[in-house]
Residue, then its C-alpha position, 0 to 999 in steps of 0.5 A: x775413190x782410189x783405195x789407200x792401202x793394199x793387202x799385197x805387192x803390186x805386179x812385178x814391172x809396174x811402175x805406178x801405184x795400184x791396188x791391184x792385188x796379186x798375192x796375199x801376205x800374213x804379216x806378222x809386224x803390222x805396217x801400222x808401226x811404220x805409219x806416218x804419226x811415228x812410234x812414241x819412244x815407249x813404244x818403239x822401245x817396247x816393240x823392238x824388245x818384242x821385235x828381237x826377241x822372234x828374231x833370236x827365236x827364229x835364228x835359235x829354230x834355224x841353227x844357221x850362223x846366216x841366220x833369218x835376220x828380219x825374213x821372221x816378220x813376213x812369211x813368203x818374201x818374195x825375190x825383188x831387187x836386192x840392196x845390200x849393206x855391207x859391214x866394212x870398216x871404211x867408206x868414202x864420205x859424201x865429201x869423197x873422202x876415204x876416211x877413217x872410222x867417223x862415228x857420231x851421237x845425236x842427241x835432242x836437246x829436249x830433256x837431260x842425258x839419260x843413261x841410255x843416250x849417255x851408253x850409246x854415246x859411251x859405245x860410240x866413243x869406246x869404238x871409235x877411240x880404240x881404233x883411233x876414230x874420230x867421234x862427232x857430236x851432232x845436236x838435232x834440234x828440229x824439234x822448236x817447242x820442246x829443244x831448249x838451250x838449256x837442255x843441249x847444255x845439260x846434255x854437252x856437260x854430262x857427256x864431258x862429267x863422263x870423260x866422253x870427248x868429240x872431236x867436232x861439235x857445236x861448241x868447238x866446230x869442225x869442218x863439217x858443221x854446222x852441227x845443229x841441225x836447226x843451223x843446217x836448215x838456214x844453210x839449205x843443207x836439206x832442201x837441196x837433197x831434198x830438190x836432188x830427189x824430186x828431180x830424180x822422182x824418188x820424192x813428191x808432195x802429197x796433199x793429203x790432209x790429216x782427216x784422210x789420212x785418219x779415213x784411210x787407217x781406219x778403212x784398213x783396220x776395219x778390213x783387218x788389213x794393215x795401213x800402207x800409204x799409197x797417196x794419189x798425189x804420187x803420180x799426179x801432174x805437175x799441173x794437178x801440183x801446181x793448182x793444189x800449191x795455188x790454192x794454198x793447200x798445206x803439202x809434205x814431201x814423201x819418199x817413193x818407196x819402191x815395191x817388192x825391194x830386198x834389203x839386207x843390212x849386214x849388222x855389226x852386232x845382229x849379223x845379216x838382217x833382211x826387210x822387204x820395202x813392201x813391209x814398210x807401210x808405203x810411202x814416208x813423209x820425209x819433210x813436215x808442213x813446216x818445211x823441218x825435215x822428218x828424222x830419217x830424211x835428215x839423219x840420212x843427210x847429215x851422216x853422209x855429209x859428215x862422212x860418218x862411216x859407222x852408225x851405232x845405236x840402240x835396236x828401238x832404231x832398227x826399224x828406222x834402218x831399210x827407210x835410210x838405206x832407201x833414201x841413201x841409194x836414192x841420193x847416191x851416197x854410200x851407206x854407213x855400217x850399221x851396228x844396233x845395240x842391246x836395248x836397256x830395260x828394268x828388272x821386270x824387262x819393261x821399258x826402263x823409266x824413273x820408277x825402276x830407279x833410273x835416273x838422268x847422269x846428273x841426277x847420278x852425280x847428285x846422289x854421290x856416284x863417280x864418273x868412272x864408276x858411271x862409265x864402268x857399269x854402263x859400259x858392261x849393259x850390253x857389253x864384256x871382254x870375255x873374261x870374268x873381269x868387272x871393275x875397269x879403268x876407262x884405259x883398260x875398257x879402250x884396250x878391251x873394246x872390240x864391237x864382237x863382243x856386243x850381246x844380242x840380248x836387251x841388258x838388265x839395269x840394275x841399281x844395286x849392282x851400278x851401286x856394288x860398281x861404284x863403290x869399287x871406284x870410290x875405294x880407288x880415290x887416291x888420297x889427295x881425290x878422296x880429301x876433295x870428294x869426300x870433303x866436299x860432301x861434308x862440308x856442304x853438309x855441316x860437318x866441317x867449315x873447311x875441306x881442310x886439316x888432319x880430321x878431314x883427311x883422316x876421315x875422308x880415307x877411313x869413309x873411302x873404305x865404308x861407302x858406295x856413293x859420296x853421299x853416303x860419307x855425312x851419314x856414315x860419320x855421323x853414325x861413327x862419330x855418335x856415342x850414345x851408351x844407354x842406347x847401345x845397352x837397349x840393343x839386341x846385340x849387346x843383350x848376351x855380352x850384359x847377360x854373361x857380364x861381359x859389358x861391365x867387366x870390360x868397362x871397369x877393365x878400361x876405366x882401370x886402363x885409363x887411370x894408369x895412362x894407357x889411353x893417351x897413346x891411342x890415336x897417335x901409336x897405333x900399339x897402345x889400342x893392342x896392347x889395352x885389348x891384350x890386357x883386358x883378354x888377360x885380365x878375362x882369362x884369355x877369352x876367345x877373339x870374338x868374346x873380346x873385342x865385342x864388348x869392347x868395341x861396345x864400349x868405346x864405340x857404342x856399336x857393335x862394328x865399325x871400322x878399325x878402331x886403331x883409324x878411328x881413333x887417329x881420326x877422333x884425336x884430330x877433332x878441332x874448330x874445323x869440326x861442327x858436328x857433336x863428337x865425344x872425345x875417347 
């Protein structure tokens, strides 16, 4: 039986494959997380984490600025043929075009937006528009159980809620659609690169079967080996083909990988980044049973097609990249500049998931968080000018953007600072966006019948101050806008103001303020509230700032801080039919 794994490149010079070894090799990233059954998205997250982290490690032990790239992961490289992947700024499109920077996100419409994809495609946007780019949006679909219409809807809405426009997309076209891929299946988009490949023997079907497959894993496990697929079918007949096609035996495609091949991929944000193809667990399948096309293949083509000049993306991808240079070169097409983004983990450096507090961009916009502040916070996971600036308009972050500035290092999602982020954007609403925002929240929660009238304005700018995410507005009022005096007196902060007599002595003070009229000014002029509280100082025997305004505040609010008094005030004087919720008047 021909032995489907190896322990070392063949020979150099010989063309078909052998199990003839040569020379060992200590891998230490095991070809297995390149096998045919794919890496889930937890796991390929997690094994990039692990795969940059030895790699920062190593440049850190090199001290070189042309540092190790990927040479940490297979001691004693050997020096084949190299193909190098330059990072310029332009390139010529499958199309021929000389082009200007074209980039793309690609989402799969199988669930909502996360807050990954809505960053990568952030990045891509900010990079593209700052250098007066174009930006594509690409729907890969291939994936028919689990791709919903409804899903490739969800995911285009949140994108447009973020302010992250395409310039050539499914719902508005272009001229290098079509863009879904399910479409460019039925045009024949990729059996004819797929017929170019076979032609020029950089393809072949394979009939192996799951079960020899799982045999041959297993066979390399027990010999402590990694798996490398080497298929017999790679240099079969045409009539050894032809006979297995008669007999109805189910067949994929797979790239020829070619042994003992260099490849170094200058990276935008990685710098220069080096794979031996000996490393990449032999050859790929590149189109299913099925006939749909396998991720790398099909992303290989639509990006030249496109003529997308720059890929960015998340580091979980970097593993993808020496398989699409392969099958560039193979095609003859011109490689993209590639540039792969810090992963985004939680807090713990574990892949980021609903349990940490991540949620989808929708979901975000449920609990009351502004797109501006969205795209603040997401724009600096991985990201920074320089300065010590935080708070960033989406004009300032297009000025600001420049790909240099990208980190190495995964960023840290953290709730309570998008939070702290977000809160800075609501306190920039202007009036007028602070009355629809605010409004509307209190209105679907029954505060109010109507976003409409002095009450709801005055409470929308004075809650603008006091929140970090428009749901937070109901509560907020509500707590303001509750006057419960036997409650206020069981607190421990209105203890020591009871204790000293402070409480009762403002109270009758006030009481005294009221009959002689000097409450019908507060809320219209905002000296009165000044002058009652300067009267009940004097009253008191000049009582120092915090001894007066306390007891005060206590008894014509129940709590002991609040906003300013002379605002609220104005804002409880507006209380009219509009306002469902229990208010006492002053």
């Amino acid at each position: 039986m021909l032995s489907l794994f190896r322990t070392t490149p063949p020979c150099k010079g010989t063309t078909a494959r052998s199990s003839t070894a040569c020379a060992s090799r200590d891998l230490v990233w095991s070809s297995n997380e390149f096998s045919d059954r794919g890496m889930s998205s937890s796991r390929s997250a997690t094994a990039a984490a692990a795969l940059l982290a030895g790699y920062s490690a190593a440049r850190k032990r090199s001290g070189n600025s042309r540092h190790l790239g990927m040479r940490w992961v297979s001691a004693g490289v050997s020096q084949g043929k190299l193909a190098r992947v330059p990072s310029t700024s332009r390139q010529a499109s499958a199309s021929g075009e000389e082009s200007k920077i074209r980039v793309r996100f690609a989402p799969s419409p199988t669930g909502v937006l996360h807050v990954g994809g809505a960053r990568t495609a952030l990045f891509n946007w900010l990079f593209a528009k700052s250098q007066g780019g174009e930006m594509i949006l690409r729907v890969e679909d291939t994936d028919v159980a689990r791709s919903t219409k409804e899903s490739e809807a969800a995911i285009l809405e949140g994108l447009k809620w973020c302010g992250i426009t395409w310039d050539e997309g499914p719902d508005i076209g272009g001229d290098h659609g079509p863009y879904r891929q399910s479409e460019r299946i039925e045009a024949g988009i990729y059996k004819e690169q797929l017929e170019k490949m076979i032609a020029n023997g950089n393809a072949y079907r394979c009939f192996l079967s799951p079960e020899e497959l799982d045999e041959m894993r297993a066979e390399a496990e027990r010999n402590d080996q990694a798996f490398v697929v080497q298929s017999p079918w790679a240099n079969a007949s045409e009539e050894e083909v032809q006979a297995m096609i008669d007999q109805g035996k189910p067949y994929v495609y797979r790239f020829r990988v070619p042994f003992d091949r260099e490849i170094v991929v200058d990276d935008l944000v990685l710098g220069e980044v080096i794979w031996n193809s000996d490393d990449l667990g032999g050859d790929f399948v590149i189109v299913r049973q099925n006939g749909m096309p396998m991720y790398n293949f099909g992303v290989v083509v639509d990006d030249a097609f496109m003529g997308i000049t720059h890929v960015l993306r998340a580091q979980e991808h970097l593993m993808n990249t020496p398989r699409q240079i392969l099958m560039y070169e193979a095609l003859g097409l011109k490689v993209p500049t590639f540039a792969h983004m810090p992963l985004i983990l939680a807090p713990d450096r574990t892949k980021l998931s609903k349990r940490h507090g991540a949620v989808s961009v929708g979901e975000y916009q449920n609990r009351g968080y502004l797109a501006s502040g969205m795209v603040n916070y997401l724009a600096q996971l991985g990201w920074n000018d320089g300065t010590k600036q935080e708070i960033y308009t989406i004009e300032e972050l297009l000025d600001a953007f420049k790909m240099n500035r990208m980190s190495k290092v995964a960023a840290i999602f953290d709730t309570d600072k998008f939070k702290w982020v977000n809160g800075h954007h609501v306190r920039r609403l202007s009036d007028e966006e602070a009355l629809a925002m605010i409004g509307s929240q209190l209105k679907e929660h029954g505060i109010v019948k109507e976003v409409s009238g002095e009450f709801v304005a005055k409470a929308s700018q004075l809650l603008r101050e006091r929140i970090s995410t428009l749901t937070e507005a109901v509560e907020e009022l509500k707590s303001m806008m509750h006057f419960d005096l036997e409650e206020m007196l069981k607190t421990d902060v209105a203890q020591p103001y009871i204790e000293d007599g402070s409480i009762k002595e403002t109270a009758k003070l006030l009481l005294d303020a009221q009959a002689e009229g000097q409450f019908d000014a507060i809320g219209s002029d905002p000296k009165a509230m000044q002058h009652v509280a300067k009267q009940i100082g004097k009253a008191r025997g000049g009582v120092k700032k915090k001894a007066l305004l306390v007891p005060l505040r206590l008894c014509l609010t129940s709590q002991a801080a609040g906003p300013d008094m002379n605002l609220f005030f104005e804002m409880l004087k507006e209380v009219d039919d509009n306002v469902l919720c229990e208010c006492v008047s002053l």
